[in-house]
C-alpha positions as CSV (number, residue, x, y, z in Angstrom):
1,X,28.4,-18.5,26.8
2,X,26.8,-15.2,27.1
3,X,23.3,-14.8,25.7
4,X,22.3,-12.2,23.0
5,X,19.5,-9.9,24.1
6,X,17.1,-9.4,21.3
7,X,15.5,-6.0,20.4
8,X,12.9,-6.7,22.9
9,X,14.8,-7.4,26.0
10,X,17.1,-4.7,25.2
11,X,14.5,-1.9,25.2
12,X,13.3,-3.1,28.6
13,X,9.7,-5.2,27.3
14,X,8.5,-7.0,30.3
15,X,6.4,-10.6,28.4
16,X,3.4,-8.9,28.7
17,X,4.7,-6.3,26.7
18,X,6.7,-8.7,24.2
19,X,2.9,-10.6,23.6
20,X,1.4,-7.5,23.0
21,X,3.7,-5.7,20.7
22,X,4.0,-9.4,18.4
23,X,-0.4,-9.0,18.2
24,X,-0.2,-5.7,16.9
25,X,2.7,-6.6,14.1
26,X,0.4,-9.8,13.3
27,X,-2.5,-7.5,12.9
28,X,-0.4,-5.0,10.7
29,X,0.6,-8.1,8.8
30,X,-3.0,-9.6,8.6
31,X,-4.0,-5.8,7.1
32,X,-1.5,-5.7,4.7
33,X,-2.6,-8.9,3.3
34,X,-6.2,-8.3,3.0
35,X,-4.6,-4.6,1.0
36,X,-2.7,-6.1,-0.8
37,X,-5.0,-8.9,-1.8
38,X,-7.6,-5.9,-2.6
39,X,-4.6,-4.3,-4.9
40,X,-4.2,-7.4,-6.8
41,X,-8.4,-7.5,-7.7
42,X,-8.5,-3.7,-8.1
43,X,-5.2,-4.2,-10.9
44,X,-7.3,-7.6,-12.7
45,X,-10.2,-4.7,-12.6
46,X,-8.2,-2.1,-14.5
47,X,-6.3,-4.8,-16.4
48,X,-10.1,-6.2,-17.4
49,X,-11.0,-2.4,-18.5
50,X,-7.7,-2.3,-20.6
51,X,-9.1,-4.9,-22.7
52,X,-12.7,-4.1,-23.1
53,X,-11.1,-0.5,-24.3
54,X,-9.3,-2.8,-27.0
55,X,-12.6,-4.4,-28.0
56,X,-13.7,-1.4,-27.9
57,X,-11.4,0.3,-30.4
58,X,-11.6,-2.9,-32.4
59,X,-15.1,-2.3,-32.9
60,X,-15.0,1.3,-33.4
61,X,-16.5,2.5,-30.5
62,X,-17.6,5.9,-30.0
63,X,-14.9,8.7,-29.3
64,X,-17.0,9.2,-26.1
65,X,-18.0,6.0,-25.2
66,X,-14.5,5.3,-25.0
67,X,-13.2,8.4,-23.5
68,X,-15.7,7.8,-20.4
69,X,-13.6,4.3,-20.1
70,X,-10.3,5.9,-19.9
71,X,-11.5,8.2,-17.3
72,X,-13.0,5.4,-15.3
73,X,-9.3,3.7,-15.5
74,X,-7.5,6.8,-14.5
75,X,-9.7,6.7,-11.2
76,X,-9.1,3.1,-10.4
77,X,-5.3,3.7,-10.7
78,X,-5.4,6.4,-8.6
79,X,-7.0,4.5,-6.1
80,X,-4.6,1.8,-6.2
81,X,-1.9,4.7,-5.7
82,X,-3.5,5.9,-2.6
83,X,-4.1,2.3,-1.5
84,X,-0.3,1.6,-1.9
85,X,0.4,5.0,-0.4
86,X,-1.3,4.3,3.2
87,X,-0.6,1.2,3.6
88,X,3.2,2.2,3.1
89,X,2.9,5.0,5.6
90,X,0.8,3.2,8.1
91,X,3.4,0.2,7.8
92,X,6.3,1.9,6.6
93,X,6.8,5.4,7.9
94,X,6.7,5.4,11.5
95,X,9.6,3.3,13.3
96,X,9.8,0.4,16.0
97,X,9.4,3.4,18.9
98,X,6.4,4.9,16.8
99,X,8.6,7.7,15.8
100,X,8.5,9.2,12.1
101,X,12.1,10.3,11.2
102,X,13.2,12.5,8.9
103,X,14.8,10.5,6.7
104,X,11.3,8.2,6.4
105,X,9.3,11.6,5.7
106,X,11.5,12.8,2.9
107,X,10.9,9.0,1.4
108,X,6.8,10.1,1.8
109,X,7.0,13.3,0.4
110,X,9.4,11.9,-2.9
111,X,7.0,9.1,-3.5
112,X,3.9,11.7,-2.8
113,X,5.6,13.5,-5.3
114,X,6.1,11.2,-8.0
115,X,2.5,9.7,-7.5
116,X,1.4,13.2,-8.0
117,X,3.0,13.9,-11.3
């Protein structure tokens, strides 16, 4: 019975090579844990903000007072968006021989796009 040669062996990784390349995707893995765990706490944040501005309204705030919370939501979600953003590019965007493609970079510049609307 013939034996299937995985990605590895086929693109000519000696073991050394093998061990090495399995570190670095358990440190992109380890990294995209502790970003998305610092997503999830940055979302509670904003969801928290949400409903202080409700309380807020409730108790009829200030126009201002509650305009300044607003703003300071808008900036947490867009840092959430440029969280999400790098850590799709840094995982996402360049391939297995640390090539970007073209059709990977036309998925970047859409969801730049859409971000940016």
């Amino acid at each position: 019975m013939k034996k299937k040669k995985s990605n590895k062996e086929e693109k000519g990784l000696s073991s050394k090579e093998q061990v090495v390349e399995i570190e670095e995707t358990s440190e992109l893995s380890e990294k995209n844990l502790t970003i998305n765990k610092d997503i999830k706490v940055r979302l509670r944040r904003i969801e928290g903000q949400v409903k202080g501005i409700e309380k807020m309204l409730e108790a009829e705030a200030g126009c201002k007072d509650v305009l300044v919370q607003i703003a300071a939501i808008r900036a947490a979600i867009n840092k959430v968006g440029c969280l999400v953003l790098q850590n799709y590019t840094k995982d996402k965007l360049i391939n297995e021989e640390n090539k970007i493609t073209e059709e990977k970079l036309e998925e970047l510049v859409s969801s730049l796009t859409m971000f940016l609307k």
